[in-house]
Backbone bond lengths (Angstrom), bond angles and torsions (degrees), N, CA, C in turn:
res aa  C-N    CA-C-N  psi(-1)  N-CA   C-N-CA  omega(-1)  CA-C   N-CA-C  phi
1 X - - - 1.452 - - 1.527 107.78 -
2 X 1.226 106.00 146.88 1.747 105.86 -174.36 1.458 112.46 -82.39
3 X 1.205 99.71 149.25 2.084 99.46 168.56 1.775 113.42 -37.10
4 X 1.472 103.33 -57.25 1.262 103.90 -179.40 1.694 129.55 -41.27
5 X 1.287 100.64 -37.06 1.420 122.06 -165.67 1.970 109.27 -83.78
6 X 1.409 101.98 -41.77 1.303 114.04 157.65 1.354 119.23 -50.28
7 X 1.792 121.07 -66.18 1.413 129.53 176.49 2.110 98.17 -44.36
8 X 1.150 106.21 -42.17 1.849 95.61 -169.78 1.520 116.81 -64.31
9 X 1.437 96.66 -51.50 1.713 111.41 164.09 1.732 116.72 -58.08
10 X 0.899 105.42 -15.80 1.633 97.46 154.03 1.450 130.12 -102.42
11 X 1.457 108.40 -27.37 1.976 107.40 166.79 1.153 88.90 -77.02
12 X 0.985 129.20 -46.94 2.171 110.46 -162.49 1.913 98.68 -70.94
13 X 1.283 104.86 -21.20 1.943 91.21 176.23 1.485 96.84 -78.06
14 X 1.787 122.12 -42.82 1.623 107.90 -179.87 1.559 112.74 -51.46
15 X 1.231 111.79 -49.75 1.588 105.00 -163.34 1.542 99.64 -69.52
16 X 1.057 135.26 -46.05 1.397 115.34 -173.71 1.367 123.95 -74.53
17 X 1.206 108.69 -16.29 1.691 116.26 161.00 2.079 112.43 -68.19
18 X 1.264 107.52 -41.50 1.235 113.31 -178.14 1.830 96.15 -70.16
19 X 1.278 141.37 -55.15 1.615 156.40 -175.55 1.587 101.92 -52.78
20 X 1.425 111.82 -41.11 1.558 89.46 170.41 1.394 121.69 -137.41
21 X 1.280 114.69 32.82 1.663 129.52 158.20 1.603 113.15 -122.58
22 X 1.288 123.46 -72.14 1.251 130.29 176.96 1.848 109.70 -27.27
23 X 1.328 87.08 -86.30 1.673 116.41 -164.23 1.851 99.21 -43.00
24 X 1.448 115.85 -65.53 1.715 107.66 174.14 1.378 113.37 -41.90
25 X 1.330 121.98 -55.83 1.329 140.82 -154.93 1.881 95.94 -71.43
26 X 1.345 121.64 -44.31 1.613 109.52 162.23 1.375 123.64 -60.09
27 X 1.683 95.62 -42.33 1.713 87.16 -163.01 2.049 98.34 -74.23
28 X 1.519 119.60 -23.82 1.322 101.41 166.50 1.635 111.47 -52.67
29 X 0.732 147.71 -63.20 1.653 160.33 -163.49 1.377 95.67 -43.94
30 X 1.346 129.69 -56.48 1.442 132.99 -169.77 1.162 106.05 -56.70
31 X 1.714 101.72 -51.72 1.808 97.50 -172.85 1.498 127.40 -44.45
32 X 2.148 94.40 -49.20 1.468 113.18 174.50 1.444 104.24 -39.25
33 X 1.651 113.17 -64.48 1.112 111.21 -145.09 1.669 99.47 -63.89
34 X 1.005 123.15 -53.91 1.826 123.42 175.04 1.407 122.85 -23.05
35 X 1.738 99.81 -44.48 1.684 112.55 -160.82 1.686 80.50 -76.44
36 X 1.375 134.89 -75.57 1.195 136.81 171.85 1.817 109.41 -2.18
37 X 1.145 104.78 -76.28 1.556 117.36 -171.36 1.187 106.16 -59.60
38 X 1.440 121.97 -37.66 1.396 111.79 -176.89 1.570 130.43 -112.80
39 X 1.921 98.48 42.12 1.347 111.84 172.57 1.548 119.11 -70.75
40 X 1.501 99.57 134.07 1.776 119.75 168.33 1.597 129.29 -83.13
41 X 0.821 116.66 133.62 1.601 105.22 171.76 1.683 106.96 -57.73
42 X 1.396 136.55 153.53 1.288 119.37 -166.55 1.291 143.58 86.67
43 X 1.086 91.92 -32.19 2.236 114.80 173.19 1.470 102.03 -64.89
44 X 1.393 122.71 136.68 1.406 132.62 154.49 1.300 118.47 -99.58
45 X 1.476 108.74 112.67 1.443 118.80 -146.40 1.622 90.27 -123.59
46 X 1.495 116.90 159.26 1.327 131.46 162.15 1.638 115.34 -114.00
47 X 1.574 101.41 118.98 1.349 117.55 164.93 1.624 124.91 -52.09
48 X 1.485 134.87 134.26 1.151 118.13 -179.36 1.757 117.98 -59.64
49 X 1.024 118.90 -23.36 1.448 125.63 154.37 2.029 127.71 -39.65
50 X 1.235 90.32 -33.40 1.778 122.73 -177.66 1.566 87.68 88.71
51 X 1.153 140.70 41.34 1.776 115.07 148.07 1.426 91.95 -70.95
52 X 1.754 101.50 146.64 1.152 116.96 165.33 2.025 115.43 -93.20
53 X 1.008 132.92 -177.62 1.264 115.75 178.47 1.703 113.51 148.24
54 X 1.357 107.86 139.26 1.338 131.13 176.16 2.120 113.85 -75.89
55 X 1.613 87.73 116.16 1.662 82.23 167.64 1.614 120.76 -61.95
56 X 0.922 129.62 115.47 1.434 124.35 155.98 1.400 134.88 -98.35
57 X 1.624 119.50 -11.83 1.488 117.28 163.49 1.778 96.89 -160.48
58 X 1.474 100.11 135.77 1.380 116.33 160.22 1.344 139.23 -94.60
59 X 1.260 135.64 128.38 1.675 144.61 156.05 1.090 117.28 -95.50
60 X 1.409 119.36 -176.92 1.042 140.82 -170.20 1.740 101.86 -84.79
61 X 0.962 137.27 -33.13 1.700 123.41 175.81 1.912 96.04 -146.43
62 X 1.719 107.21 35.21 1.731 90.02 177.84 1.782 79.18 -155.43
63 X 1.320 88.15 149.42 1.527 118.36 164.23 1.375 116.77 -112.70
64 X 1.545 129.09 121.76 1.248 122.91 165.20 1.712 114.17 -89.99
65 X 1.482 123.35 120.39 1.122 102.18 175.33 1.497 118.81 -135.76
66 X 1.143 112.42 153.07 1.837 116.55 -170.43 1.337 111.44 -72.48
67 X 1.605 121.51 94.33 1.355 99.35 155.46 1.421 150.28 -83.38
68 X 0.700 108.00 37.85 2.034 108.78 -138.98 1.972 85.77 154.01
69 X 1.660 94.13 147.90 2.004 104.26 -164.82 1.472 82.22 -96.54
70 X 1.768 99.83 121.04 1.067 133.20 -177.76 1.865 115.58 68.84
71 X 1.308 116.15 31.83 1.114 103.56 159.05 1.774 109.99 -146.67
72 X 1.507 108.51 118.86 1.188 138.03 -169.37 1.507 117.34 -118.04
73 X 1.615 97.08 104.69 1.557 111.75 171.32 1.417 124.49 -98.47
74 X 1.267 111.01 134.42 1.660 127.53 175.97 1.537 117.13 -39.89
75 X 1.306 153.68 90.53 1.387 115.68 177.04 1.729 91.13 -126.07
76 X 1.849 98.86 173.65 1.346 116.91 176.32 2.142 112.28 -54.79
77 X 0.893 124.65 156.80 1.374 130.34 166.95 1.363 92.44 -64.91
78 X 1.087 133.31 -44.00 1.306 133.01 -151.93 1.458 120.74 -56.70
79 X 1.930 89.71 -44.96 1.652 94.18 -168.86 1.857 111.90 -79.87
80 X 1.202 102.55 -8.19 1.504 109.40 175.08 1.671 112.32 -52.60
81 X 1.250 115.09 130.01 2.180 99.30 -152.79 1.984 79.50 -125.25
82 X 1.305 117.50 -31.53 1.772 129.30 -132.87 1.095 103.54 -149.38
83 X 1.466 113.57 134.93 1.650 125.96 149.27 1.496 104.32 -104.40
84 X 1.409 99.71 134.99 1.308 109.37 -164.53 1.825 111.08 -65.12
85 X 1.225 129.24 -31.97 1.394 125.41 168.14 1.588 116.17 -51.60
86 X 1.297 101.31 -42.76 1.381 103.81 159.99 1.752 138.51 -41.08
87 X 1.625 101.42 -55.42 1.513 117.18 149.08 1.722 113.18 -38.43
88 X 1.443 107.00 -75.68 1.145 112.36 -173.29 1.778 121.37 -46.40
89 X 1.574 115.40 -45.95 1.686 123.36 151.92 1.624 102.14 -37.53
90 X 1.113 128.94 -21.31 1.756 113.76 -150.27 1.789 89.25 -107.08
91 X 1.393 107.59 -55.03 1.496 106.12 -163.06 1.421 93.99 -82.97
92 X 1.648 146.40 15.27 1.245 125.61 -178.53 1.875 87.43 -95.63
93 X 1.443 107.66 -50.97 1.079 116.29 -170.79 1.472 121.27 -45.03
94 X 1.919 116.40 -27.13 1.024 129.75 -158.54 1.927 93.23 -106.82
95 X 1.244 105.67 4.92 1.878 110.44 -175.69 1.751 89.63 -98.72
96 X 1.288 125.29 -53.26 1.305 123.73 -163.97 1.411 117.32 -90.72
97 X 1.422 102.44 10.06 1.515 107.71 150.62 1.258 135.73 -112.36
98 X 1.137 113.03 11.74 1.499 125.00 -173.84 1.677 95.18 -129.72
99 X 1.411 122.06 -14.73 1.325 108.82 175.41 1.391 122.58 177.08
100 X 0.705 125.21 -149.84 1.583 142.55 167.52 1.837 111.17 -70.66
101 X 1.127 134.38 85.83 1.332 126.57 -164.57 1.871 118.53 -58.45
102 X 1.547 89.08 -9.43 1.800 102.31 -163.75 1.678 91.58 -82.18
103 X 1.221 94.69 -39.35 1.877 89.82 -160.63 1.918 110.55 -100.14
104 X 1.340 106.70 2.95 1.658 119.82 158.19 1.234 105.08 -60.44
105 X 1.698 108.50 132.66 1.366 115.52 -177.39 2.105 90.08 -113.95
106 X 1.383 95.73 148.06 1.636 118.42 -150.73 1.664 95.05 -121.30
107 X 1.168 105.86 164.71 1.535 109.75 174.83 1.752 112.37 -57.77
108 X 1.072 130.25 142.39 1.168 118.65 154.12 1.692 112.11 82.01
109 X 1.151 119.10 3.09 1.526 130.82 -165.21 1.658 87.62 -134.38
110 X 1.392 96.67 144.56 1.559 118.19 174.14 1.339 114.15 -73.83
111 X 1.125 124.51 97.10 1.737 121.40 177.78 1.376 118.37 -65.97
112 X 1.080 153.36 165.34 1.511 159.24 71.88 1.684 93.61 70.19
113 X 1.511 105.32 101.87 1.695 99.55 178.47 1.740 105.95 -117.29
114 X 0.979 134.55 112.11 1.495 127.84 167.75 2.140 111.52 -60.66
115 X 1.558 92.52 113.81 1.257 118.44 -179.59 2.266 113.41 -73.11
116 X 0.821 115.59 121.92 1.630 109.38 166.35 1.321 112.81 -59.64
117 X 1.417 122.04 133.69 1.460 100.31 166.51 1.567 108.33 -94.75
């Protein structure tokens, strides 16, 4: 095989390694970083941990947020990943493709029980 042909088979392995690892993996980061910058008092946001939870006061590198009525923990801006409507857009989308959304059984909800006769 020629030099030339070698040098191609290695930019065409960079670019397609950069096309479907790199490139998603930034533009996720941007999003984070946006949702971050452009927190509200009021937003129900998801922690990268999955606490779920209401902003109630902002700083400069801390979020206070309500989890539980009347109890409000300190955390970094950082770990804030999600607004929870967002979730909800994701798992509705992911109910009406796998099925019938009425008869999907959900966390915490009584599913579909087979009765004896």
């Amino acid at each position: 095989m020629p030099a030339y042909a070698q040098l191609l088979v290695i930019v065409a392995a960079m670019l397609a390694f950069w096309a479907i690892v790199m490139r998603p993996a930034r533009n996720q980061q941007k999003r984070v970083q946006n949702l971050q910058s452009g927190l509200e008092v009021g937003q129900d946001v998801v922690l990268s941990s999955g606490i779920f939870g209401t902003v109630r006061a902002l700083t400069e590198g801390r979020v206070e947020l309500e989890v539980a009525p009347d109890t409000v923990i300190t955390v970094a801006r950082q770990v804030v990943v999600r607004r929870v409507d967002e979730l909800e857009d994701t798992s509705r989308a992911a109910d009406t493709a796998d099925g019938d959304p009425d008869t999907l059984e959900r966390p915490g909800e009584p599913g579909p029980h087979k009765t004896e006769d």
